[in-house]
N, C-alpha and C positions, 0 to 999 in steps of 0.2 A: 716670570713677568707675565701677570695677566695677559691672554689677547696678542702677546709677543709670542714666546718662547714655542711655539705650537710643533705640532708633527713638520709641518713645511719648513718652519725655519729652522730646526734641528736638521733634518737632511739635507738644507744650504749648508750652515755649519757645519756637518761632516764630509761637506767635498774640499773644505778647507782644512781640517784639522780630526784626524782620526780616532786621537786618543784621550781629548779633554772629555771632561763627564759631562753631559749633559742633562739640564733640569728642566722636566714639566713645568710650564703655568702652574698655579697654585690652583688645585681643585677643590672643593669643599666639601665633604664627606657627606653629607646633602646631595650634592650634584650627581655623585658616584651612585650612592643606595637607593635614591630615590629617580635617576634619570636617566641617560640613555648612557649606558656603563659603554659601548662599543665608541661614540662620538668623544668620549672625554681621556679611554683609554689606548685604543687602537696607535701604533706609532709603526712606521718601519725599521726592518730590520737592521736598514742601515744602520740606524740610530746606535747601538751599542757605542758604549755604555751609557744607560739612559737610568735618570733619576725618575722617581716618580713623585712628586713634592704634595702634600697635603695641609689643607688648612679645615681646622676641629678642634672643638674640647672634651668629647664624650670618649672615656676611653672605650668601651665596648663599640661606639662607629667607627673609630683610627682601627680598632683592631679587624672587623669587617674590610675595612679599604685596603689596611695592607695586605690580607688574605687576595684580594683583589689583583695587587701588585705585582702578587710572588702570581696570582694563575695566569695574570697577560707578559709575562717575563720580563717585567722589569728588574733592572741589577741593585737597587737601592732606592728605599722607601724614607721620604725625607719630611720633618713635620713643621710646619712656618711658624715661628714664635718671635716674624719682625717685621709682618706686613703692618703701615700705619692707618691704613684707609678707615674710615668713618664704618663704613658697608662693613669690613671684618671685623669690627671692633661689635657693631651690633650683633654680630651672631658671635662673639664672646671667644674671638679668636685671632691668631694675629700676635701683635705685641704684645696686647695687652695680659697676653696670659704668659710675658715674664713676672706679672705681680702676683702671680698663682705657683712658686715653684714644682710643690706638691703636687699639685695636679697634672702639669707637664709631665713628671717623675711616674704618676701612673697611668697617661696615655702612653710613654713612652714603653715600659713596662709591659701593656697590654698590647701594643704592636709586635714587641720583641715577642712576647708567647706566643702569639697571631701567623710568627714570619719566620723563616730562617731567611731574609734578605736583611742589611745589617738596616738600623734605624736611626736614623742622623736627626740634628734640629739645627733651623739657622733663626738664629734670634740677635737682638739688638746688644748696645754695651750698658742700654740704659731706657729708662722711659720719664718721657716728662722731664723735670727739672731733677731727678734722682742720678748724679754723676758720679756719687762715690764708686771705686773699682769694688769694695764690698757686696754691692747688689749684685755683679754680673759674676762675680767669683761663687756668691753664693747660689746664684739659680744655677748655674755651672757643676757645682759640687752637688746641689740635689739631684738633678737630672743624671748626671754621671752616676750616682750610685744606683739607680737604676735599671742600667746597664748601658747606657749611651756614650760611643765611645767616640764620634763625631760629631764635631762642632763647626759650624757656619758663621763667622761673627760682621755682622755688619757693624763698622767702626763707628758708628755716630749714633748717640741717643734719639729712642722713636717718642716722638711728640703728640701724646696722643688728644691735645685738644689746641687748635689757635695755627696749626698748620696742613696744608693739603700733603697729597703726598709726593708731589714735586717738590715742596717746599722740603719736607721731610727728605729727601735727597741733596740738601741744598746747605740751607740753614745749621740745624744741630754742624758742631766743630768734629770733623773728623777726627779723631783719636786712637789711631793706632798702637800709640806704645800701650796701651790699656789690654791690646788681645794679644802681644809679642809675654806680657804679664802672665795673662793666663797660659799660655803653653810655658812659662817657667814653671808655674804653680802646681800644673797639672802635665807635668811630663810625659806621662801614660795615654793621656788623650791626644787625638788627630785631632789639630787645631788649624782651621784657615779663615782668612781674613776677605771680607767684599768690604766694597766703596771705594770711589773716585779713584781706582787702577784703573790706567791705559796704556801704558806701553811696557815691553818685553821689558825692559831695562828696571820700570817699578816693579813689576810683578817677581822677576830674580830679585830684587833687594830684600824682598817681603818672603821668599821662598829662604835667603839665609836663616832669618828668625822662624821662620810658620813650618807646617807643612803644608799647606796650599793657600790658593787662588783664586775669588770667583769674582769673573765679570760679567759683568750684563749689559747695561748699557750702551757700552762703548764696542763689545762683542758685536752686539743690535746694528746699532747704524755705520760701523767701520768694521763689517765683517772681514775686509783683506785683511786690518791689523791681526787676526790668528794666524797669519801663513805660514810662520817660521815656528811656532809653537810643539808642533813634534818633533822636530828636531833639537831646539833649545832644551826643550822644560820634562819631554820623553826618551828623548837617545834616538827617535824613530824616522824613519824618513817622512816627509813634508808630502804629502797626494798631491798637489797644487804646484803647478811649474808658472803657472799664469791666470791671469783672469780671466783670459782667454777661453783655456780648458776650465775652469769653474762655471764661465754662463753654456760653453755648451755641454756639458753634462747635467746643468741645470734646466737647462733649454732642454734635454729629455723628460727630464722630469715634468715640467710644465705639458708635454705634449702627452703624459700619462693621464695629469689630471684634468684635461681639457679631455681625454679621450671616457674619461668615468662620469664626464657631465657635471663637475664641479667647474666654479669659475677658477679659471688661469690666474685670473687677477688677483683672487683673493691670497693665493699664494705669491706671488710676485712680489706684492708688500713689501715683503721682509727682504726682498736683495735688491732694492731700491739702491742701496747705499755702497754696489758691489767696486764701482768705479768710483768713488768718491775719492777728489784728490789726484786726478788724472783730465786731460782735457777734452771737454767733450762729454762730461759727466752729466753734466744740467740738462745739455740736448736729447741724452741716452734716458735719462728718469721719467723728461717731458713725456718724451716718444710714449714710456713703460706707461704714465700714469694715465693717457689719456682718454677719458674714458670713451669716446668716441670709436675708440679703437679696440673694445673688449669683446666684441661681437668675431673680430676676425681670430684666424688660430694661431695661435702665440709664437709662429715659426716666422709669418709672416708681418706681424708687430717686432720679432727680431732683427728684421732683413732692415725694417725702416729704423730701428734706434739703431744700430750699427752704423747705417750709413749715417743717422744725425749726428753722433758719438766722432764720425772718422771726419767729416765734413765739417761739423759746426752749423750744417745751414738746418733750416726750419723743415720739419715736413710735414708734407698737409692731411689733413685726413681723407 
């Protein structure tokens, strides 16, 4: 997720969950060749296992970026074929090049030559008003002969004209039993399913038929919901006893990048959401967001959302 998914909030989500894979923001093979390759690649080591997601339709740039991939150690180079945005759609990438199979088939192709890091696509079930299961089986079976042996299926048709991309999250009918289809169809292929999963309980219903699970959103703003995930979903034990121990181990972290001269804040963003659902939550985010308070060092904007978090009461800048 654009502007989401960054190095900061990948290392919140691995103080919660050890073993789920994790996905870069979508970069643009543009961004990468032409711009500052250390700002858009750079991630910690925590992070294992980290995806590296790309959005392109030049197979000879996909195959430069994954060369990229495999030299910053990323474990899995992934190619976006179900962003709806207007912005991707002009640089000819995105959803709309489910209506290009063939060509998918030879970025994919060119990456795999490029990489020995395996080469995955997540793409929609559908674009625009095209809902037959024929279209998504068949970009499926072209790409797959390829060599593509990962698939990403976001269950809802990408609308690429008359919708934002909220809306696109929204509107198209999820339809699931269409990707539980293709893992029948395509036995051989790793098949998992994204959209509107959020709790353990859907994402097991969807692991009987799939072989996995991607969420984002709900990841995003209810990061506790992963807590129990390596236990359930890996056999592994759970890092996370409380959220407790997750703001202060994150609370180190914050004092790393307050100490490199980056802002705290801009990192914080993303665990806004860490207490949500608990009382004391609104007081604790207040505390985090205020900008007022971005000047002081992030140990000390702790002390004060803590006590607003335990208290309830106001506190001032």
């Amino acid at each position: 997720m654009m502007d989401w998914t960054t190095a900061d909030c990948r290392y919140l989500h691995r103080l919660i969950t050890r073993h789920t894979l994790l996905y870069t923001e979508m970069v643009t093979t543009g961004a990468l060749l032409h711009g500052d390759q250390g700002r858009h690649l750079d991630f910690n080591a925590e992070e294992h296992p980290v995806a590296l997601q790309l959005g392109g339709s030049e197979p000879e740039d996909l195959a430069a970026c994954a060369r990229l991939a495999e030299r910053w150690g990323y474990d899995e180079v992934n190619l976006n074929c179900g962003c709806p945005s207007e912005r991707v759609q002009k640089g000819a990438f995105g959803a709309c090049l489910m209506a290009e199979p063939q060509l998918v088939a030879d970025c994919v192709k060119a990456m795999r030559d490029a990489t020995a890091l395996p080469v995955t696509v997540k793409h929609r079930i559908g674009i625009d008003r095209i809902e037959s299961y024929d279209f998504v089986r068949d970009f499926v079976g072209s790409v797959a002969a390829a060599g593509c042996e990962v698939f990403i299926v976001h269950a809802r048709n990408a609308w690429l004209q008359g919708l934002s991309p909220k809306e696109n999250r929204e509107i198209p009918p999820l339809r699931y039993e269409l990707v539980a289809r293709l893992k029948r169809e395509f036995p051989q292929l790793t098949i998992a399913v994204n959209g509107g999963l959020k709790t353990p309980d859907e994402i097991a219903a969807q692991l009987e038929l799939l072989d996995g699970v991607m969420v984002g959103r709900e990841a995003y703003h209810e990061p506790w919901s992963m807590v129990q995930w390596d236990s359930r979903f890996f056999g592994q034990p759970d890092p996370a006893a409380s959220r407790e121990q997750v703001e202060a181990a994150w609370l180190d972290y914050l004092d790393r990048v307050h100490a490199s001269g980056r802002s705290w804040a801009h990192a914080m963003r993303h665990a806004l959401g860490l207490w949500n659902g608990t009382p004391g939550a609104r007081r604790w985010r207040q505390v985090w967001s205020d900008h007022r308070l971005k000047a002081l060092p992030p140990r000390e904007v702790a002390r004060q959302a803590t006590a607003a978090r335990l208290s309830g009461a106001a506190v001032a800048a």
